[in-house]
C-alpha positions as CSV (number, residue, x, y, z in Angstrom):
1,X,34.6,126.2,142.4
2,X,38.5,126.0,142.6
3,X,39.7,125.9,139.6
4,X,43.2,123.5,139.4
5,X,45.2,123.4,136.3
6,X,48.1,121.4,136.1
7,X,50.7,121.4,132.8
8,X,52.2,117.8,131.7
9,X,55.3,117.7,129.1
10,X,55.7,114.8,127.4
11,X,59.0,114.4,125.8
12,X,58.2,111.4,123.7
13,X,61.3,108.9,121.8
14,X,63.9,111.3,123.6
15,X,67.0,108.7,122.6
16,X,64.7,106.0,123.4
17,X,65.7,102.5,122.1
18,X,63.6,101.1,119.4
19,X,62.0,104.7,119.0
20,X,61.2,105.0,115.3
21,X,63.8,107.5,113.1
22,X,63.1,110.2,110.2
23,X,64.4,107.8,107.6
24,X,66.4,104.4,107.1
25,X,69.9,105.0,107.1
26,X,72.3,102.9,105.0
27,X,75.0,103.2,102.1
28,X,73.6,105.8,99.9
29,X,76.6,105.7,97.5
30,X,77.4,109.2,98.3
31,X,81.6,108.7,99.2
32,X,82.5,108.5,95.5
33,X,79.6,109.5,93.2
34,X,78.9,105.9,93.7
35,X,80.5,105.0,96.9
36,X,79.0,104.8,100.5
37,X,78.2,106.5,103.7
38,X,76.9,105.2,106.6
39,X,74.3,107.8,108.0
40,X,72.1,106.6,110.8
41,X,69.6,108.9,112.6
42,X,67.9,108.7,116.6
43,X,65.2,111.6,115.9
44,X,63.5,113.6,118.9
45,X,59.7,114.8,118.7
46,X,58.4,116.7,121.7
47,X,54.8,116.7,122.0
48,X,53.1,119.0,124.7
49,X,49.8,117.8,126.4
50,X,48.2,120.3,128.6
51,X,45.2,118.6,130.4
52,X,42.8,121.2,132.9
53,X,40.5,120.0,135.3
54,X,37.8,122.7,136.8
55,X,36.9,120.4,140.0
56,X,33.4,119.7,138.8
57,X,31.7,116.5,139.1
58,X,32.0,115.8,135.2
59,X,35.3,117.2,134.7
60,X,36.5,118.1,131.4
61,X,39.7,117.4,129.1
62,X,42.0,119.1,125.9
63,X,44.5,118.4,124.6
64,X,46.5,119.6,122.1
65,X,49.8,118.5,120.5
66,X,51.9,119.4,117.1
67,X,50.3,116.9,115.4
68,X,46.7,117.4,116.0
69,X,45.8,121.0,116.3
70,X,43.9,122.8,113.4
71,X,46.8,124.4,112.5
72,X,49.0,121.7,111.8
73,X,50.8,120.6,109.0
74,X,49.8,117.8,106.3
75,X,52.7,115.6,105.4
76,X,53.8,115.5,102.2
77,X,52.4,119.0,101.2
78,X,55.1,120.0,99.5
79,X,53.2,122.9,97.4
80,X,51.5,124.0,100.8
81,X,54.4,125.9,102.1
82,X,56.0,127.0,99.1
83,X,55.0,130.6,99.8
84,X,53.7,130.6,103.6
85,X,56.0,128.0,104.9
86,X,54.5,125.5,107.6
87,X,53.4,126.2,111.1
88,X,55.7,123.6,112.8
89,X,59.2,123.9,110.7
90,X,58.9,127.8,109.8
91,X,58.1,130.2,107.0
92,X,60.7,128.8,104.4
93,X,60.3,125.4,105.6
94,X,57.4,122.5,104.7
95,X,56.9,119.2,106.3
96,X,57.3,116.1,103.8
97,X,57.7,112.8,103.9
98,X,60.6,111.4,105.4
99,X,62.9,109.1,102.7
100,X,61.1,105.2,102.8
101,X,63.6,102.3,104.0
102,X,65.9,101.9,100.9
103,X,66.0,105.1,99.7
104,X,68.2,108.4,101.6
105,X,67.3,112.2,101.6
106,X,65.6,114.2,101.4
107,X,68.2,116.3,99.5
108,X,68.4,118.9,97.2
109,X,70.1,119.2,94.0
110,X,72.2,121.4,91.8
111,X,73.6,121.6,88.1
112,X,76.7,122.8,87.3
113,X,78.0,123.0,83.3
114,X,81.1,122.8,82.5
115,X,83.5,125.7,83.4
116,X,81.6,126.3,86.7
117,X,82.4,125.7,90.4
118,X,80.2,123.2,92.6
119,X,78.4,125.2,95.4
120,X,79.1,123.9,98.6
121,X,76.0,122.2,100.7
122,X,73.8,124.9,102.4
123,X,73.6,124.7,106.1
124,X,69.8,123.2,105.8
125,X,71.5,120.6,103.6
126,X,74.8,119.9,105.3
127,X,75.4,116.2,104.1
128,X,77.2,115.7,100.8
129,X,75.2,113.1,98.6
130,X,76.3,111.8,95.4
131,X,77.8,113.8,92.8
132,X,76.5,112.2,89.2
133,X,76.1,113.4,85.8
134,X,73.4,114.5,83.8
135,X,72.6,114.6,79.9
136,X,74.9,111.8,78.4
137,X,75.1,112.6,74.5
138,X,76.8,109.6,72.9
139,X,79.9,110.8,71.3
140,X,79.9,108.3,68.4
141,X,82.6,105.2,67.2
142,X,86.4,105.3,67.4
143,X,87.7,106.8,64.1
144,X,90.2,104.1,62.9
145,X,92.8,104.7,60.0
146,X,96.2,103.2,59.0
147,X,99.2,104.1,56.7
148,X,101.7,101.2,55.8
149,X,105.5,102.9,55.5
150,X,108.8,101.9,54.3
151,X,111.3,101.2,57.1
152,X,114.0,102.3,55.1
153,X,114.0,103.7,51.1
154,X,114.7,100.6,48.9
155,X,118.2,101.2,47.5
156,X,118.9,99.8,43.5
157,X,122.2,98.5,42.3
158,X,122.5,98.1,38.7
159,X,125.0,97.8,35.8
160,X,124.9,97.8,31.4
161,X,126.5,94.8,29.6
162,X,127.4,95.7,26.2
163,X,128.1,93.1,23.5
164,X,129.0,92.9,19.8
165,X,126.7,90.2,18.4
166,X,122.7,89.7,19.0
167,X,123.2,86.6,20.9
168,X,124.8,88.7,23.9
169,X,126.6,85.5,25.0
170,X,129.9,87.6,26.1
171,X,130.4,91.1,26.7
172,X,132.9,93.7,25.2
173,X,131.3,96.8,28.1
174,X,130.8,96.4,31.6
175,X,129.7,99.5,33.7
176,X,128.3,100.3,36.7
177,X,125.5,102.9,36.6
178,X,123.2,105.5,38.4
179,X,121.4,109.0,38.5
180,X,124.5,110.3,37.8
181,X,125.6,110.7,34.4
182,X,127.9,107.7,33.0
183,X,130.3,108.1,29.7
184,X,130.6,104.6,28.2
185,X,130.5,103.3,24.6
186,X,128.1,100.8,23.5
187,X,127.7,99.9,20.1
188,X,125.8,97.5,19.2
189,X,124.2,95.2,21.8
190,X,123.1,95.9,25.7
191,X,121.6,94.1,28.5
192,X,120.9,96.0,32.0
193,X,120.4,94.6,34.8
194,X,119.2,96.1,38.7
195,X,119.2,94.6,41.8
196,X,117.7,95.1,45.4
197,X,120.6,96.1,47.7
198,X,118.9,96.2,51.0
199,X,116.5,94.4,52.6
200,X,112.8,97.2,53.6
201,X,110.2,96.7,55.1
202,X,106.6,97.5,55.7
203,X,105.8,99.4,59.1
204,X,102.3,99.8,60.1
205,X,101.2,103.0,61.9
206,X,97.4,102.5,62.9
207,X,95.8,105.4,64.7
208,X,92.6,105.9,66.9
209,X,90.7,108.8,67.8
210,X,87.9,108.8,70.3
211,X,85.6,111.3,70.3
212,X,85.0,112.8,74.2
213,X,82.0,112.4,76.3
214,X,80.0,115.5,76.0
215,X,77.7,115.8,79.4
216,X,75.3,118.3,79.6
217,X,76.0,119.2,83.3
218,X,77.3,117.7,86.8
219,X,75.2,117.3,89.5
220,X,75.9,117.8,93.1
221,X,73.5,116.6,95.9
222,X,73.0,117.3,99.5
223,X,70.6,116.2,102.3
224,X,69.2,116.9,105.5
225,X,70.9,116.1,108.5
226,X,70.2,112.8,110.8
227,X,68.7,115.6,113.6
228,X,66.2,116.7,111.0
229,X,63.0,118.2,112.5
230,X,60.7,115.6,112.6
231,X,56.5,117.3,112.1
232,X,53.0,116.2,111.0
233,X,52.7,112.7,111.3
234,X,55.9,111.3,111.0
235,X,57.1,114.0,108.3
236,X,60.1,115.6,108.6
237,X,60.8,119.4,107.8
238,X,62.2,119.9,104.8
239,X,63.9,123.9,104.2
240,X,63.4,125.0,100.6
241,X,66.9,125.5,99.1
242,X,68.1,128.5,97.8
243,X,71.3,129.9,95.4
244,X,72.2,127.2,93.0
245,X,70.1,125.0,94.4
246,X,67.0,123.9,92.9
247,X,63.5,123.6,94.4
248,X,62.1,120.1,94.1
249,X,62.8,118.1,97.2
250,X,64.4,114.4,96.1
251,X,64.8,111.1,97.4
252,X,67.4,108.6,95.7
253,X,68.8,105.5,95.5
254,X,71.7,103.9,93.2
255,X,70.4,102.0,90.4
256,X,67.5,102.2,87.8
257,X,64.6,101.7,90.6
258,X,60.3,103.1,90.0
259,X,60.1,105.9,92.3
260,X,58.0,104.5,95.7
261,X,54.4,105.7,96.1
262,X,53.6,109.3,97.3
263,X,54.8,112.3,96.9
264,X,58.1,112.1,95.3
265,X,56.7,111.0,92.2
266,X,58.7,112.5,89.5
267,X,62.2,110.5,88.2
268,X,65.1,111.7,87.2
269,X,68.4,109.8,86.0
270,X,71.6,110.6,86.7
271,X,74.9,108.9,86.0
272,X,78.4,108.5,87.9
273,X,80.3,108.0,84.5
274,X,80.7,106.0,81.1
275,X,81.6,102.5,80.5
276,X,84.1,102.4,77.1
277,X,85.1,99.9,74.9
278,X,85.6,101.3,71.9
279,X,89.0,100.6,70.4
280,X,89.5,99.8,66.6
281,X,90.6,96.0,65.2
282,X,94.6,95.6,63.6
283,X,95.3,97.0,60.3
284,X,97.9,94.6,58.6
285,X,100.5,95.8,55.3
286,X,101.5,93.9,52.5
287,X,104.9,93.2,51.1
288,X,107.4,95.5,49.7
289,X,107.1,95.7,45.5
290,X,110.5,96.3,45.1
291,X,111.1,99.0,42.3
292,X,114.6,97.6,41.1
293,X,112.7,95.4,38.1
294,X,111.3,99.2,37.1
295,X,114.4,100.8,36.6
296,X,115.4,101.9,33.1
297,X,118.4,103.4,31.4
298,X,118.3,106.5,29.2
299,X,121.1,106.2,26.3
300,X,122.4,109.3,24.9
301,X,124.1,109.9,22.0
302,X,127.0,111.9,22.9
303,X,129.2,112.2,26.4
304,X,127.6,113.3,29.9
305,X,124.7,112.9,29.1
306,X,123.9,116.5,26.8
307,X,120.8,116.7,25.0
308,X,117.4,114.2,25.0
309,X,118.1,110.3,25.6
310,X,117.8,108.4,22.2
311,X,116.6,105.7,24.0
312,X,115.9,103.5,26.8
313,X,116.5,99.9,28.1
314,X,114.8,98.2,30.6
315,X,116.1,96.2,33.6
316,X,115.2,92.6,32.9
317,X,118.6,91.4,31.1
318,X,116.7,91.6,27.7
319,X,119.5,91.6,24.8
320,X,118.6,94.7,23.3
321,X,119.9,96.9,20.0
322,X,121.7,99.7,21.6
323,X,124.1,102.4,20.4
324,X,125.2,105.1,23.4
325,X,128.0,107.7,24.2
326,X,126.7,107.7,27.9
327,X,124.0,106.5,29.7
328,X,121.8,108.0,33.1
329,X,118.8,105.5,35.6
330,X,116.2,108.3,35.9
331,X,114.7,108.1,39.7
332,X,111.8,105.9,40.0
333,X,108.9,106.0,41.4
334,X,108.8,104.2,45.7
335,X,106.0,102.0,45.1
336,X,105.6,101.8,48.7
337,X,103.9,99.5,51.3
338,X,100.5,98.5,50.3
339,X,97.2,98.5,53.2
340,X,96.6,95.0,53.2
341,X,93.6,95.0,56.1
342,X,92.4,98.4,57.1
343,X,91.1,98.7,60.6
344,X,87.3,98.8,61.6
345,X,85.8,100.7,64.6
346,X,85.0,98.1,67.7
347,X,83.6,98.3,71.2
348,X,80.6,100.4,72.2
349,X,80.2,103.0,74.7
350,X,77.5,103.7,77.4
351,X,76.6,105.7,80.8
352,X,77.2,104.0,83.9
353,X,76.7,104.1,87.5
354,X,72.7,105.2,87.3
355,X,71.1,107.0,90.2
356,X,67.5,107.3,90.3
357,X,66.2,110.6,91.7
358,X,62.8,110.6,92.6
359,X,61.4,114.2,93.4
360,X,58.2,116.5,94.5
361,X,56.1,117.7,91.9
């Protein structure tokens, strides 16, 4: 009998409207490390049905299409092609599922430490996903101290009565006095006195140190385009990456989400940054102690001051025994500002900005 075969190619959702797509498109977050892009995706299958009719009474049928022959792929075989690629998307190529509504990919990652450039996407992988961090370490508190300072050094006027009687009711002496060596006769009674000539104060200086983020690497993404080749049963091919990138194929979303069922099964967290608080509370001085009350004068027996002083009077106008050829106010000691309230460490510190990567096994 005459044998008629006829061939009949099928292009099936060729642009079609309402033709199902590789993968729901939406914001991924992608734009900023947690910003958006808006991918959407019309995907072409062809299917090729070749049907041969011998002209017999019967008749018989075949047919054959990518996604029924023996040698066709299994979606979501990820370890399949790992070494002899996939029939329908090629030798370095295996068919996966496609990303479920929500999430975006598949992609591919890489980890860059510090120091290193980001690899640009690979052509499989042309789209630019989100760049994130991974490996936060937390760096600790803010380290809080304060010093309380003088705004200017506390300057001391003071002067020596002398007087002939114990009751020190008038004087016979008068001088002025300082580090400096003064000659004056006193010789039998003294009162000093000192007095605060300016007007100091106490000057905080607080200071915070915050120790840096430490991350252990940054992570860049990238993901099939919206023409991926769609294979299997809705599965979509997905190239294994190569250089810098790693081999697991990912889906992700922004946010701490449970990876969906199948075969991306395996999470991993990544972050777009730090939120930080930390800061460190006030520190507050006390008052100035002036020094002037502290002063004392050395009394020496003979003129400018030669030898050891014989003696000393204090400055609180005490009526004192005293006998001097010339007197000297040694330097005293700044007693300074005092660190009334010292400041405490405040605020906290934590990762931000979570991606959920969920990838093959």
């Amino acid at each position: 009998m005459k044998h008629l075969a006829s061939t009949l190619f099928v292009t099936v959702c060729a642009l079609a409207t309402g033709c199902p797509t590789t993968s729901d498109q939406t914001s991924d977050g992608s734009s900023s490390g947690s910003g958006s892009s808006g991918d959407s995706a019309t995907t072409t299958a062809s299917t090729t049905m070749t049907t041969t009719t011998d002209g017999s009474d019967t008749g018989s049928a075949s047919m054959s299409s990518t996604s029924a022959t023996a040698g066709s792929s299994s979606v979501g075989d990820s370890s399949a092609g790992s070494e002899t690629g996939d029939p329908e998307c090629g030798p370095a190529s295996v068919c996966n599922e496609p990303a479920p509504s929500g999430w975006f990919g598949p992609a591919v990652f890489a980890r860059v430490t510090e120091g290193e450039d980001a690899p640009a996407c690979p052509a499989e992988y042309p789209e630019a996903g989100p760049t994130v961090l991974e490996g936060y370490a937390d760096p600790g508190p803010a380290i809080c101290s304060c010093e309380c300072d003088l705004s200017m050094a506390q300057s001391c006027s003071s002067y020596v009565y002398g007087h002939s009687t114990a009751s020190c009711n008038t004087y016979n002496v008068y001088s002025a006095t300082s580090e400096n060596c003064t000659n004056v006769a006193l010789t039998n009674y003294a009162q000093f006195y000192a007095y605060l000539q300016n007007n100091p104060f106490c000057m905080q200086n607080k200071s915070e140190e915050f120790p840096p983020v430490q991350w252990d690497a940054s992570i860049t993404s990238c993901k099939l385009p919206v023409t991926a080749t769609a294979c299997g049963d809705g599965g979509v091919c997905t190239p294994l990456p190569g250089g810098d990138f790693e081999a697991p194929v990912c889906i992700y979303k922004q946010g701490d989400e449970a990876c969906p069922a199948g075969v991306y099964d395996t999470k991993v967290s990544f972050y777009t940054g730090v939120e930080d608080t930390r800061e460190c509370t006030n520190c507050t001085c006390g008052t100035v102690q002036p020094n002037c009350n502290n002063l004392t004068l050395d009394l020496y027996n003979g003129t400018d001051c030669a030898g050891l002083p014989t003696n000393s009077l204090t400055a609180n106008g005490a009526c004192e025994s005293a006998a001097a050829g010339s007197v000297a106010v040694p330097p005293a000691a700044d007693d300074g500002c005092p660190v009334q309230t010292a400041p405490e460490p405040m605020g906290s510190i934590a990762p931000v900005g979570e991606f959920t990567f969920c990838c093959t096994g």
